[in-house]
C-alpha positions in Angstrom: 0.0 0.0 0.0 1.6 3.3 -0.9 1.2 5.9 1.3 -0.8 9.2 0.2 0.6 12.7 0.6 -0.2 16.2 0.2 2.7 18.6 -0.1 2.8 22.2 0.3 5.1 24.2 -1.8 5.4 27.9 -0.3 7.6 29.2 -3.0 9.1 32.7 -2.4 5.8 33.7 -0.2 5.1 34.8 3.2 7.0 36.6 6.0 7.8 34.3 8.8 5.1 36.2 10.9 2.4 35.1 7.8 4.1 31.8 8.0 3.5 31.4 11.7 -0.1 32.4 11.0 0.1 30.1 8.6 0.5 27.4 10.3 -1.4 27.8 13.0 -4.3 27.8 10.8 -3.5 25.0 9.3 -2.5 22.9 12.9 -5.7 24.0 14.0 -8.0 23.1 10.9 -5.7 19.3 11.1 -6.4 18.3 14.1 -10.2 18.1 13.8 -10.0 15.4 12.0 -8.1 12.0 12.1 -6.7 11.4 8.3 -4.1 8.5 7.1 -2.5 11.6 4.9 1.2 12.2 5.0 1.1 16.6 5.5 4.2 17.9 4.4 5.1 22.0 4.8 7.7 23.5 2.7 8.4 26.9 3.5 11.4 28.9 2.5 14.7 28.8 4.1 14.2 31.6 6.3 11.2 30.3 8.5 12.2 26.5 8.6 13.2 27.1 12.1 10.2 28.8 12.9 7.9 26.3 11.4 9.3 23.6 13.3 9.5 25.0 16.9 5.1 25.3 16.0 5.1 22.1 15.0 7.3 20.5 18.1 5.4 22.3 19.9 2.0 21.1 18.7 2.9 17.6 17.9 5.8 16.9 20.7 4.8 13.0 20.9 2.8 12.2 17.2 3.5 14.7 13.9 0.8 15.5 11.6 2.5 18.5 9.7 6.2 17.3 8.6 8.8 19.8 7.5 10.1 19.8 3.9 12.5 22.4 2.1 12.2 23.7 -1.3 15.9 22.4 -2.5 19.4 21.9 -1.3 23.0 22.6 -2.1 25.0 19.8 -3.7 28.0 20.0 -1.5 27.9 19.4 2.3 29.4 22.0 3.4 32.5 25.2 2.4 32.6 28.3 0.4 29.3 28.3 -1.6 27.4 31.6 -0.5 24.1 31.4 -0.3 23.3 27.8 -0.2 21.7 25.7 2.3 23.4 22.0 3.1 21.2 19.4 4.2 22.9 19.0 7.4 21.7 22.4 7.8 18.1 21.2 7.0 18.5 18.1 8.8 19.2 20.5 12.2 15.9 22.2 11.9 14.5 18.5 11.7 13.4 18.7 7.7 12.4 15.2 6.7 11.6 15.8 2.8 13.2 18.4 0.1 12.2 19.1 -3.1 14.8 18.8 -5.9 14.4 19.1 -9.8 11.1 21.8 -9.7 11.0 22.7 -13.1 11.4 26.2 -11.8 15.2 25.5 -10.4 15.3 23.5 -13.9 14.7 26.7 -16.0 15.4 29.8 -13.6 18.3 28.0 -12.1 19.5 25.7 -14.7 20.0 22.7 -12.4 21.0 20.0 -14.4 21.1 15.9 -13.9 24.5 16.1 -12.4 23.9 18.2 -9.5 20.2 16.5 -9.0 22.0 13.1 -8.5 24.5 14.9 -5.9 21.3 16.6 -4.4 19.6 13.1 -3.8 22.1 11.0 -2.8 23.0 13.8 0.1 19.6 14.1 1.0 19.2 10.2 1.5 22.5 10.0 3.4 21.1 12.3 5.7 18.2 10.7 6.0 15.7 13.5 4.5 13.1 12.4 1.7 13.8 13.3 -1.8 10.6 14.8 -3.5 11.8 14.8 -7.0 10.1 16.8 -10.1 9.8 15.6 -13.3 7.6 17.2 -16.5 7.1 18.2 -19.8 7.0 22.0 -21.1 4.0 22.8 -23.1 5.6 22.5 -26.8 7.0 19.2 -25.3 3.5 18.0 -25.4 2.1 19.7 -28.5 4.9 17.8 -30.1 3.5 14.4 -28.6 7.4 14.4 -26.9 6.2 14.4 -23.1 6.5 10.9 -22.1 9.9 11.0 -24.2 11.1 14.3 -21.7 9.9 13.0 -18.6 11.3 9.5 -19.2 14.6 11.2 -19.8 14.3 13.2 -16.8 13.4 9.9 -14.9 16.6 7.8 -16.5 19.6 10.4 -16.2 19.0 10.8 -12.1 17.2 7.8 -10.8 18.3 5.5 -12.8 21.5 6.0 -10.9 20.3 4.7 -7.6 20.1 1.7 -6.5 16.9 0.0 -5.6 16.8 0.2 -1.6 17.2 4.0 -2.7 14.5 4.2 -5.0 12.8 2.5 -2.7 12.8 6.0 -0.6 12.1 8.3 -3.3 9.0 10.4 -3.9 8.3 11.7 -7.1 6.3 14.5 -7.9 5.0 14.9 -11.8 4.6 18.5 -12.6 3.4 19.7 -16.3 5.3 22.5 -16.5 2.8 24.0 -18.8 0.1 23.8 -15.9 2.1 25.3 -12.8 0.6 28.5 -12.0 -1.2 29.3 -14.9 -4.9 27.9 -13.6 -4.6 25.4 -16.5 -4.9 21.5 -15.2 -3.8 18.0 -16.9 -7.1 16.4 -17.2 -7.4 13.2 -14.8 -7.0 11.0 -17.3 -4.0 12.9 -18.4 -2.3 12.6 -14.9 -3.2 9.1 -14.6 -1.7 8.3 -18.2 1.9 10.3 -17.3 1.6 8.5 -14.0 1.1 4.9 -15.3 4.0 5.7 -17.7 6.1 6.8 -15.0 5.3 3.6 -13.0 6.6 1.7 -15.8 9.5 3.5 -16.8 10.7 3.2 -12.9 9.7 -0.8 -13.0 11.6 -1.2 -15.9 14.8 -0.7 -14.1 13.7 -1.3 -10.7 10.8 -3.8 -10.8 8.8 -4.4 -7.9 10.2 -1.2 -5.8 8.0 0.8 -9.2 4.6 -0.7 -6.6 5.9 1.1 -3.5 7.1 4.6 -5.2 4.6 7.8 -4.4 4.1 9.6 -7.3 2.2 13.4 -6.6 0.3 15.5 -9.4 1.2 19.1 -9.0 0.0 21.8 -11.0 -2.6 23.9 -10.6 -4.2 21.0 -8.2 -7.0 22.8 -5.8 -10.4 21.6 -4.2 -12.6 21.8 -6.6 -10.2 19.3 -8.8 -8.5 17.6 -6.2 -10.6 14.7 -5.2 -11.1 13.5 -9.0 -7.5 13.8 -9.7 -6.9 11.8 -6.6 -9.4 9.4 -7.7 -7.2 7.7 -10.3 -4.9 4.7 -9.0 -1.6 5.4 -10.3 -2.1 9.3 -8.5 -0.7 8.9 -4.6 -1.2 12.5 -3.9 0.1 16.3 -4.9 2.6 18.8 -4.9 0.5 21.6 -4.0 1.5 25.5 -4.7 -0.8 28.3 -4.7 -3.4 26.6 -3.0 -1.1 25.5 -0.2 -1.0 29.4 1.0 -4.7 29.4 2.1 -4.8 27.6 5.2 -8.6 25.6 4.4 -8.0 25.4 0.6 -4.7 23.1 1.5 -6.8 21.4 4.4 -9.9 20.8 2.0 -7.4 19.1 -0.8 -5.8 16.5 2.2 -9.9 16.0 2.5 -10.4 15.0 -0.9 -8.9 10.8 -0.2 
């Protein structure tokens, strides 16, 4: 059974006070109900440690919010200005980071090299890669999206091994739908999802069965719970709507 999650993806929003409000909506709204959800916050660097002294201080025996970052550096530590190490993340008790948004892909220009760096130090520290894959619009006018994501797929995961993958979330993100209010269709999401299922079993096998895959992309609540619907979709990698405290709780409602 593979687990379901719903992850927040702040971006470059909020103050740490709005943050703080943030989540103390959100805690609030959580615990009045009992869900088998993973909840995963990813703020910016800034407010990590805030974030986590509310939510060690409102879960101090069970979570029900874990703490994810938005990326990491691919070097441990020494003179690279103005990044963030996951040892760094590790110390304010992050358990998941995004790496590969197609945002750091385009702004960025993080390539394949440094994503493979980026996950293996994540894994040796223990934190939970959530890793982006998906096709630009003209990529999928041109009938080339399963070809892009399959490539994204092959030239970093393809380099783990198998008790790795086994850890490894992956988030499948149409470029051409993040931000723009557009949406893949559910069938569309549970067609690149399927493919990427198989494109992981083909080097993996088995460990393909256990592997979360999240739709993110304009996903909200009025779309949510059909998206969800579909077998090979284990979740989402929520952005805008991930800033409004009920509209984020109401899409964790939609299993």
């Amino acid at each position: 059974m593979r687990k379901k999650i719903v992850a927040g993806n702040w971006k470059m929003n909020t103050t740490i006070k709005e943050a703080e409000v943030l989540v103390k909506d959100l805690t609030a709204l959580v615990d009045e109900f009992d869900t088998d959800v993973d909840i995963i916050v990813c703020p910016p660097f800034t407010h990590l440690d805030s974030v986590a002294r509310l939510l060690a201080k409102q879960y101090d025996e069970k979570e029900k919010i874990y703490l994810g970052a938005q990326n990491c550096a691919d070097h441990t530590s020494g003179a690279y200005t103005g990044e963030v190490s996951v040892n760094m993340l590790k110390s304010v008790n992050c358990k998941y980071v995004i790496l590969g948004h197609s945002e750091r892909r385009e702004y960025y220009h993080e390539n394949s090299a440094s994503l493979y760096e980026k996950i293996e130090l994540a894994l040796n520290a223990g934190i939970i890669p959530i890793f982006c894959v998906g096709e630009k619009l003209e990529e999928r006018e041109s009938n080339r999206h399963f070809e892009v994501v399959a490539e994204q797929i092959k030239d970093v995961l393809y380099r783990l091994k198998g008790a790795e993958m086994s850890k490894i979330i992956i988030a499948y993100e149409p470029v051409w739908a993040i931000g723009t209010g557009k949406t893949a269709t559910s069938e569309q999401a549970e067609e690149m999802h399927a493919y990427i299922r198989k494109v992981v079993a083909d080097k993996f096998g088995d460990v393909a069965d256990i592997v979360p895959i999240l739709y993110g992309g304009s996903c909200k609540p009025s779309n949510a719970q059909e998206i969800f619907s579909k077998p090979n979709v284990d979740g989402g990698l929520i952005g805008g709507a991930s800033l409004v405290a009920k509209d984020f709780v109401d899409i964790v409602k939609s299993f």
